[in-house]
N, C-alpha and C positions, 0 to 999 in steps of 0.2 A: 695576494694583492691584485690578481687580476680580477680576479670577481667584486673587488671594490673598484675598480676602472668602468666592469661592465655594467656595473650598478649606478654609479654615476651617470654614464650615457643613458640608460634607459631612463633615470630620474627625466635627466633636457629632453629625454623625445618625448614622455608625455605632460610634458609641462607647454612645447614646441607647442601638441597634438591640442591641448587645453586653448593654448593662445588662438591657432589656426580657429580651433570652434568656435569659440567668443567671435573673433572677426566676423566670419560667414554669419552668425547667426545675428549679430546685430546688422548687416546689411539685410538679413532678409526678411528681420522684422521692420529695420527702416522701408525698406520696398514692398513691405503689410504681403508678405508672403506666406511668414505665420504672426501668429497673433497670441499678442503676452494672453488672452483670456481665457487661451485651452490651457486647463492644471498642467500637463506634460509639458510643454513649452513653454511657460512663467516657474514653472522648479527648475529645470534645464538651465534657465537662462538667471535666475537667482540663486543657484548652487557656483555659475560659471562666476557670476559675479564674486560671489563673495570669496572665491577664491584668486582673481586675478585682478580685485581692485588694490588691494595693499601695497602690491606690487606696482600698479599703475600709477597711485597717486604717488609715490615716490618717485616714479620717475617723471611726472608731470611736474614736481617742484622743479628741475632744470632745466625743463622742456619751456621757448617762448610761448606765449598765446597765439593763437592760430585761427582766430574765431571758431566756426565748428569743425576743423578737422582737428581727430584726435592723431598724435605720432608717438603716443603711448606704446600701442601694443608694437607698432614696427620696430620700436628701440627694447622692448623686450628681445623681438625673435630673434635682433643684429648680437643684443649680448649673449642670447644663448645659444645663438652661433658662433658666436668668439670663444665660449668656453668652451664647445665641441673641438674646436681647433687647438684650442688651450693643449684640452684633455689628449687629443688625436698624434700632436706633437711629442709630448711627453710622456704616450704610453709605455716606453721603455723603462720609465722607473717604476709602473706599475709590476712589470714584467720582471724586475732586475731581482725581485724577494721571494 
């Protein structure tokens, strides 16, 4: 059972890791740092998407409108921070089998 504790925590770090790069890289295509029209950075940033929009729009259904600030991905990182803690708390029933 512990390697299903360790396996979970690694799932949230790179999901964490996924969210943190989506963030950065949409600032720094907003601030034309890079540009969707290099192939490497339009697959980069269309792989990112379609992996943490499903996620987003769900949580954008309880989120209020904000005009353009999104507080999608920070309520991701807060929940999967919580379940780090969750998980952190309760690793002695991982441990107990």
């Amino acid at each position: 059972m512990q390697s299903l504790f360790q396996i979970l925590m690694l799932l949230l770090d790179v999901v964490w890791f996924f969210i943190i790069a989506h963030v950065i890289m949409s600032w720094l295509i907003n601030f034309q740092v890079l540009n969707l029209r290099q192939p490497l950075v339009a697959q980069i940033w269309d792989g990112l998407n379609r992996l943490l929009e499903p996620a987003y729009a769900r949580i954008r259904r309880f989120l209020p409108q904000m005009g353009g600030l999104d507080l999608a991905p920070l309520v991701a990182l807060i929940g999967i921070y919580a379940l780090r803690i969750i998980l952190a708390n309760n690793a002695a029933l991982f441990y107990s089998y």
